[in-house]
C-alpha positions in Angstrom: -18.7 -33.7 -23.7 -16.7 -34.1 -26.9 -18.2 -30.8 -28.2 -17.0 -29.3 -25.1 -13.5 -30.2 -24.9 -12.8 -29.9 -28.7 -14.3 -26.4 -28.0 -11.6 -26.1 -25.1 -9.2 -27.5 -27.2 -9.7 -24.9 -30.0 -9.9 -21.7 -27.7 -6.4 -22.9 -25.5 -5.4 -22.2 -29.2 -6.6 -20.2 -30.8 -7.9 -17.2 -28.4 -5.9 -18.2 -25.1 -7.4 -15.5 -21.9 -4.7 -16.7 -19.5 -1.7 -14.6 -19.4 0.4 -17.5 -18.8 -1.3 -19.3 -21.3 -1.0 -16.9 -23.8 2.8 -16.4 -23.1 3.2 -20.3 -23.6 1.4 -20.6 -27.1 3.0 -17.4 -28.3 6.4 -19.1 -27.7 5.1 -22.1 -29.2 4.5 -20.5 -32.1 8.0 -18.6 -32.5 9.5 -21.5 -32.0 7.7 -23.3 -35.1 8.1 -20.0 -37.1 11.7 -20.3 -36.9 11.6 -23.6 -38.8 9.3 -21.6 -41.1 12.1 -19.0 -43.0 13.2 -21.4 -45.2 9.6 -23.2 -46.3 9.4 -21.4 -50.0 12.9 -23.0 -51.1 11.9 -26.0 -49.6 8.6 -26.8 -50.7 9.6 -25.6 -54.1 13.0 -27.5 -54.2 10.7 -30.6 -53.0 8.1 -30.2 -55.8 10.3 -30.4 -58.4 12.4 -33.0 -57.2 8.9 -34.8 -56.9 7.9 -33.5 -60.3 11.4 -34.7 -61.8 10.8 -38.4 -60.6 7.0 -38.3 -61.0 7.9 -37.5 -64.9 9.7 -41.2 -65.4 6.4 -42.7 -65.0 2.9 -40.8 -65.2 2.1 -38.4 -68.1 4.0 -35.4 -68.4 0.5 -33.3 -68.8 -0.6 -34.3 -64.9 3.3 -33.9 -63.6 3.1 -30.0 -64.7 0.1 -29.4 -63.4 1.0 -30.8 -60.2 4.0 -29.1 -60.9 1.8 -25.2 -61.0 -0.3 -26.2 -58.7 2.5 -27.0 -56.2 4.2 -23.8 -56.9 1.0 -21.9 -56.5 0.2 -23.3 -53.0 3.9 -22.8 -52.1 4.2 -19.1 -53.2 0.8 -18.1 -51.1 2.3 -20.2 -48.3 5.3 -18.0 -48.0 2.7 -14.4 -48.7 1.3 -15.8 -45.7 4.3 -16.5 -43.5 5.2 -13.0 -44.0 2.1 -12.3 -42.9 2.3 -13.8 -40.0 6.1 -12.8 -38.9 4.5 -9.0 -39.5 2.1 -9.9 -36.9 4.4 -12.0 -34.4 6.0 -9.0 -33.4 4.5 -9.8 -29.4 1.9 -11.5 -27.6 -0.5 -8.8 -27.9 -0.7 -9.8 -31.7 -0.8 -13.8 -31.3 -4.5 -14.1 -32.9 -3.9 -12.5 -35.7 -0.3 -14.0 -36.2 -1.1 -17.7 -35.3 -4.2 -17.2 -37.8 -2.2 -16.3 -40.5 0.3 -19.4 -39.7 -2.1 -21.8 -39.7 -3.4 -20.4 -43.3 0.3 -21.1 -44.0 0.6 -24.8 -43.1 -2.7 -25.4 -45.0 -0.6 -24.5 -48.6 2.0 -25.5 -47.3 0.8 -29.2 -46.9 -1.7 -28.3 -50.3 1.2 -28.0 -52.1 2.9 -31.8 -51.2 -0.6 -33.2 -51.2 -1.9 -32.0 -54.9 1.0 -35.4 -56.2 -2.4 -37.4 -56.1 -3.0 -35.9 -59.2 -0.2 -38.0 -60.9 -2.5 -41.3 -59.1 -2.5 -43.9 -62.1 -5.2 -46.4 -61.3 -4.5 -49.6 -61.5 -0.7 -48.9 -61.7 0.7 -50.5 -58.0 4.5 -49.0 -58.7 4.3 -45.0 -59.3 0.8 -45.5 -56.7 3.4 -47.0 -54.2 5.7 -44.0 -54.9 3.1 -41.2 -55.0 1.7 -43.2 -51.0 5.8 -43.0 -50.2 5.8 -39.3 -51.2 2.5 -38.6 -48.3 3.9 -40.6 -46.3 7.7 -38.7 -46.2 6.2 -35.4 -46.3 3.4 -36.3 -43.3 6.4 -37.5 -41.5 8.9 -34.3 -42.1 6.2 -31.9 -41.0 5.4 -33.5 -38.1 8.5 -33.6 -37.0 8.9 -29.7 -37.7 5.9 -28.5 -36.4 5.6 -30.6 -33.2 5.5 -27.8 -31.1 2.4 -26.3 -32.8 -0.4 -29.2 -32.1 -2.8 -27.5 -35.0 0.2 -26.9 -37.6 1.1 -30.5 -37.1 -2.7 -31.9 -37.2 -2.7 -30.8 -40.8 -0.1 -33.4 -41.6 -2.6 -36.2 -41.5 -4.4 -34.5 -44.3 -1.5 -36.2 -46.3 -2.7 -39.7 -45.2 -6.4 -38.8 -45.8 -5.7 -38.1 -49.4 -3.1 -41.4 -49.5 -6.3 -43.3 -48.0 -9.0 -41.7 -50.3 -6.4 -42.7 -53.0 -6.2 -46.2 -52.2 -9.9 -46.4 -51.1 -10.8 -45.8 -54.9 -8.8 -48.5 -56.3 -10.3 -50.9 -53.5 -8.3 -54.1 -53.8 -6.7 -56.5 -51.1 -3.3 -54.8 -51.6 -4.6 -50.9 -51.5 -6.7 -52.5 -48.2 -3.5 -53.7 -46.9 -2.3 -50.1 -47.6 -5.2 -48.3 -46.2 -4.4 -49.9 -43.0 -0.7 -49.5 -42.8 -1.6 -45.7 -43.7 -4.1 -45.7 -40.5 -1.0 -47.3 -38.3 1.3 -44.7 -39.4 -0.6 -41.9 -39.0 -1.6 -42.7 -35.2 2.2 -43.6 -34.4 2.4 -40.0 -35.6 -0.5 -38.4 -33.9 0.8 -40.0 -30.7 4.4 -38.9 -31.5 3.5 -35.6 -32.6 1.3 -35.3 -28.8 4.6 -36.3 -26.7 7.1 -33.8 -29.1 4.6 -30.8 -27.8 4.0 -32.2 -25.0 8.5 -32.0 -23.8 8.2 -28.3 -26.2 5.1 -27.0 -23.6 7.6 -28.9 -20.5 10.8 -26.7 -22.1 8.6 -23.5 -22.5 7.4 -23.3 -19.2 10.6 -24.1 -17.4 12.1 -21.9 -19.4 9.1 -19.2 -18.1 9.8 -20.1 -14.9 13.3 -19.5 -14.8 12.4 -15.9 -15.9 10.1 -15.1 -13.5 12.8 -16.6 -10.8 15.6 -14.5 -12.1 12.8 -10.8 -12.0 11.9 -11.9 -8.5 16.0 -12.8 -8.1 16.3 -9.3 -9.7 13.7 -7.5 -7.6 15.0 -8.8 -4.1 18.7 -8.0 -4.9 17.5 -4.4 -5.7 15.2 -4.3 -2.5 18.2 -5.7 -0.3 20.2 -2.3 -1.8 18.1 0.1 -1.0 17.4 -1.6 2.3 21.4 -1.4 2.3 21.3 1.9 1.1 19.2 3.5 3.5 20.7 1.6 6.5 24.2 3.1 5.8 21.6 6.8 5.0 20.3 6.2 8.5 23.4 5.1 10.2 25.3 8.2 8.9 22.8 10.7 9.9 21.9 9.3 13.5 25.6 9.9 14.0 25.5 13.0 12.9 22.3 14.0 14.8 23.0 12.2 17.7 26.5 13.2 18.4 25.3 17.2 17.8 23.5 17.7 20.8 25.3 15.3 22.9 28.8 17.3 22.0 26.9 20.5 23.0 25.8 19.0 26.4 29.3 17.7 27.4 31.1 20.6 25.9 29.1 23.3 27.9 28.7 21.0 30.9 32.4 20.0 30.8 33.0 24.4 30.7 30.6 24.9 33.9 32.6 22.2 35.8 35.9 23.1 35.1 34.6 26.7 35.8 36.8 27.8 32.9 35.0 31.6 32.4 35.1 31.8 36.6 33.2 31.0 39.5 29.9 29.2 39.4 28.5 32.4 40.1 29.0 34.0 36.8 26.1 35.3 34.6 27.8 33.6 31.5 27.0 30.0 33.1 23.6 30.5 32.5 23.6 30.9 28.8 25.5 28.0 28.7 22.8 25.5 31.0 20.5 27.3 28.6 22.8 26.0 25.7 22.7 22.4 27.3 18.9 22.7 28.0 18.0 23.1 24.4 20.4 20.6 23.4 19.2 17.7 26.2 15.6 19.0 24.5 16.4 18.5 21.1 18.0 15.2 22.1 14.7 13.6 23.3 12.6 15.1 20.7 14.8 13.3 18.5 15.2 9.7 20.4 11.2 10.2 20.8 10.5 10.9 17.0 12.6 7.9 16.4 11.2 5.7 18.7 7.5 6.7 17.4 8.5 5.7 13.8 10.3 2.5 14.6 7.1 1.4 16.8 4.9 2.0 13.7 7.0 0.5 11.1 7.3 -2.6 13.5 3.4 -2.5 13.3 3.2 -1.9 17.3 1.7 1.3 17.0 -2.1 0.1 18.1 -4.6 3.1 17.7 -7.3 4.0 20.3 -10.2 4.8 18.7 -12.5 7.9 19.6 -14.2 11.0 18.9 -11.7 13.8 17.9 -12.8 17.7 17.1 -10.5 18.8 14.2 -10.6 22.5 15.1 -9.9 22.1 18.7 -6.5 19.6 17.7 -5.6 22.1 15.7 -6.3 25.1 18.4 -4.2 22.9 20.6 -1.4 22.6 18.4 -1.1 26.4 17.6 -1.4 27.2 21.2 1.6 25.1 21.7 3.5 26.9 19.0 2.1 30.5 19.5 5.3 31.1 21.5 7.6 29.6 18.9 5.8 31.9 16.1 5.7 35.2 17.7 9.5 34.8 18.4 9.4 34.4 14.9 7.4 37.0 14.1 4.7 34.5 12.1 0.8 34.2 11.9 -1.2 31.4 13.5 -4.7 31.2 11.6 -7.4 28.5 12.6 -9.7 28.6 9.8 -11.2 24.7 10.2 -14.8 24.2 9.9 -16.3 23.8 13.4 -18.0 20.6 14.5 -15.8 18.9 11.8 -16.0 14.9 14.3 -13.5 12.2 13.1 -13.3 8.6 14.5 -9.7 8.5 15.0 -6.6 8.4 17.7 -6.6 12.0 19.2 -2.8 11.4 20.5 -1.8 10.4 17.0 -4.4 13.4 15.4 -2.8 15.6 17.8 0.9 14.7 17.0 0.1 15.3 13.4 -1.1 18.5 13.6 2.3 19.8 15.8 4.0 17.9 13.7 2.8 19.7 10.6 2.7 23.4 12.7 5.8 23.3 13.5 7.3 22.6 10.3 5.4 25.5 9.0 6.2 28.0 11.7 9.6 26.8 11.3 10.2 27.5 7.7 8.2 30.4 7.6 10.3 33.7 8.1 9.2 36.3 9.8 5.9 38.5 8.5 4.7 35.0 7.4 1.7 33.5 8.1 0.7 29.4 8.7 -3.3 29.0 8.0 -4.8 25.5 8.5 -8.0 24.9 6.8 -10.5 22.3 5.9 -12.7 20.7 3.2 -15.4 18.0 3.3 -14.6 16.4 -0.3 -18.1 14.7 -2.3 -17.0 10.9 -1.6 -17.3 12.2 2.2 -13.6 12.2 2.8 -12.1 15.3 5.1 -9.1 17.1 4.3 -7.2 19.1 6.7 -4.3 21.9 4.7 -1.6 23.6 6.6 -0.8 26.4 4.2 2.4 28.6 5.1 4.1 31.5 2.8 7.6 29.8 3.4 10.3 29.1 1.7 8.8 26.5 -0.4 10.1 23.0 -1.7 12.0 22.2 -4.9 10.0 19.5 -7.4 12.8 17.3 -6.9 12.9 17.3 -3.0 8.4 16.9 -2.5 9.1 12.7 -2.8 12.5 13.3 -0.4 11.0 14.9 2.5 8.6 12.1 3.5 12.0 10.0 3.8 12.9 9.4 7.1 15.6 12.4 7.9 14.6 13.3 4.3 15.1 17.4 4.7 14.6 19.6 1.6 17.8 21.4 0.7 15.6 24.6 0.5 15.5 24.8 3.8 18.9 24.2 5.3 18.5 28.8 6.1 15.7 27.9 9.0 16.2 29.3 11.9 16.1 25.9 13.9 17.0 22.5 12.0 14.4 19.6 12.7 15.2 15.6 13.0 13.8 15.0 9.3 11.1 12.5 11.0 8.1 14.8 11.6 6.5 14.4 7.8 7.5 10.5 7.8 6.0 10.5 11.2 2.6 12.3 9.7 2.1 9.5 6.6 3.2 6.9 8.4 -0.2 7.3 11.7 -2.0 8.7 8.1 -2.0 5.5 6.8 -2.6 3.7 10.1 -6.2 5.9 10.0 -6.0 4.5 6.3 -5.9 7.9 5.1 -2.9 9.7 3.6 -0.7 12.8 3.3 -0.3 15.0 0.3 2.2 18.2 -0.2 2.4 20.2 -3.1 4.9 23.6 -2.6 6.1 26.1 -4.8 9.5 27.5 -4.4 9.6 30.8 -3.4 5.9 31.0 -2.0 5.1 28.3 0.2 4.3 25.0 0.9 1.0 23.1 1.7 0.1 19.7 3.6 -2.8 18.1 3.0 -3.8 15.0 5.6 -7.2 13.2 4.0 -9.1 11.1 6.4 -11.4 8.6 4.6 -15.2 9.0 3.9 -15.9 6.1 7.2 -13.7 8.5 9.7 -16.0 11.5 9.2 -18.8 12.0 11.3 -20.1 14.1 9.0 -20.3 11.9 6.2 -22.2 9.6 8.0 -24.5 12.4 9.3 -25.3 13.4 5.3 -25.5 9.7 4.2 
């Protein structure tokens, strides 16, 4: 059990897998690292102030080579820091840095703790001062390295050499020692626990305040474009509401006033035509409105059946033939027969006039609108309305399945739409859990592509 949580212990450290985790000890260790800049003109300003007392009593030949040796560990110490700061450059690179720190704080603490060199058996008063040195030193790093629970671990390497010390000597005094060293160095293990414990405490409020103030960030900017596209949506319902309502009151206002003559006159017709198409394009738009609004309120339920691709798609040209020979462009039916989906055939059906009629729309005259099919390998079905129109600038492909979204390209049709029929088409897409692609080029035309997934086709089942 021991084995297991020391193992724990060691890879919370040392390889952490949690993200959060991860984030936590990496902050952990900047925040020691910052205490680590100075540690070369400390440790060596500490040495030979050690060295310089040390010299008073023991023999000068064990000061200096406490005195190299100190220097030594303290000069790798800081080769290594650098290492590590190299490395500490994110949290992608926290191994390798917090491997290279911990190789730090071993010379680091090496070179304090090779002073039991200067030990003089049998002397109590430079002994006593060479325990005091351990015991200052344990204390300071401790205190410095708090944060970092294996960094600050090393300290009591100080009191194992103090207590090896006074375990060779192995009188009632050095006893007395050995035990006060054991005190010491538990006060500080505990102390050392509760410091990291209020860093970890800061750390992670601190992480938490970020993550509040990205999710602060992210709602403010979702409330602007919600904003955004109210006042969008506000300003063109005006503007397409009040178009065809002007038209209707103007021309009706001109019939009842009789202003070009009696009733009678031929002229009067042209203008109830005039209000006809208006009062059409009116509902057209108050229906495509409606039909969005119920599926973005997720009231839009679908009735599941058996739908024939070609014949939708025969349908929906036979309703636009009309519309195209006025216009003077091709109908083409080119979908694979006995092409079965399990879908809605109302919604199926809207899509398809939806998609015809922005093709015969933006296609001029001598044009032609072709719709297609293709059974892809993972057993999805694509349907492609190709038309030689116009085409779609780059910029506008993401615009136009905005609601009222309208390329700029097209503003030269001969009839303008609501801007709802492509929104309209994603949005029963991805209530079949399927989706809509377009890819145009300018110039040369512009294709749809609706993809039904692999379980909608009958087909694919039929293969499987």
């Amino acid at each position: 059990m021991r084995a297991k949580t020391l193992a724990a212990w060691w890879a919370d450290w040392f390889d952490p897998r949690d993200p959060n985790l991860l984030t936590l000890r990496y902050g952990q260790l900047m925040h020691v690292m910052r205490t680590g800049q100075s540690a070369l003109v400390s440790s060596l300003g500490t040495v030979f102030a050690i060295a310089a007392i040390a010299a008073i009593w023991h023999d000068l030949t064990q000061v200096l080579i406490f005195t190299v040796a100190g220097t030594v560990c303290s000069v790798i110490a800081h080769v290594l820091f650098l290492r590590a700061a190299e490395r500490a450059k994110s949290e992608t690179t926290y191994r390798a840095a917090n491997a290279y720190y911990m190789a730090h704080s071993v010379f680091v603490v090496a070179a304090m703790a090779v002073v039991g060199v200067v030990w003089i058996p049998g002397d109590l008063a430079p002994n006593v001062f060479v325990m005091l040195v351990l015991v200052v030193c344990a204390t300071v790093r401790v205190a410095h390295q708090a944060a970092h629970m294996p960094s600050a671990m090393l300290s009591m390497l100080y009191f194992m050499v103090g207590i090896g010390l006074c375990l060779s000597e192995w009188t009632g005094l050095y006893a007395l020692l050995v035990v006060l060293a054991v005190v010491v160095s538990l006060m500080l293990v505990d102390l050392s626990w509760r410091m990291c414990e209020t860093v970890e405490a800061m750390l992670k409020l601190g992480q938490s305040e970020r993550r509040l103030l990205a999710e602060q960030q992210r709602l403010v900017g979702e409330l602007r474009q919600a904003s955004n596209a109210k006042s969008q949506f506000m300003a063109r319902m005006s503007h397409e509401l009040r178009t065809p309502l002007n038209s209707v009151i103007g021309f009706s206002d001109v019939i009842l006033g009789e202003a070009s003559g009696p009733i009678g006159a031929p002229i009067y017709v042209e203008y109830l035509k005039h209000i006809n198409d208006s009062g059409a394009h009116l509902l057209r738009l108050i229906n495509d409105i409606l039909d969005l609004s119920k599926i973005e309120a997720g009231r839009y339920v679908l009735r599941e059946g058996t739908v024939e691709a070609r014949d939708v798609v025969d349908d929906a040209i036979t309703m636009l033939r009309l519309k195209a020979e006025e216009g003077g462009v091709t109908l083409v039916n080119a979908v694979a027969p006995g092409l079965v989906l399990s879908a809605d055939e109302l919604a199926v059906r809207q899509i398809a006039i939806n998609l015809a009629s922005n093709a015969v729309k933006f296609t001029p005259a001598g044009g032609t609108v072709t719709w297609h099919s293709e059974l892809r390998a993972d057993g999805a079905v694509a349907l492609h309305v190709e038309d030689t129109g116009c085409g779609i600038p780059p910029e506008d492909l993401d615009w136009v399945f905005e609601p009222f979204g309208q390329s700029a390209s097209g503003y030269d049709a001969n009839e303008r739409g609501t801007g709802l029929g492509l929104p309209i088409v994603r949005s029963l897409m991805e209530l079949h859990g399927g989706q809509a692609e377009i890819r145009s080029i300018v110039g040369k035309g512009t294709t749809v592509t609706i993809v039904f997934p692999s379980e909608r086709s009958h087909a694919a089942r039929k293969a499987a």
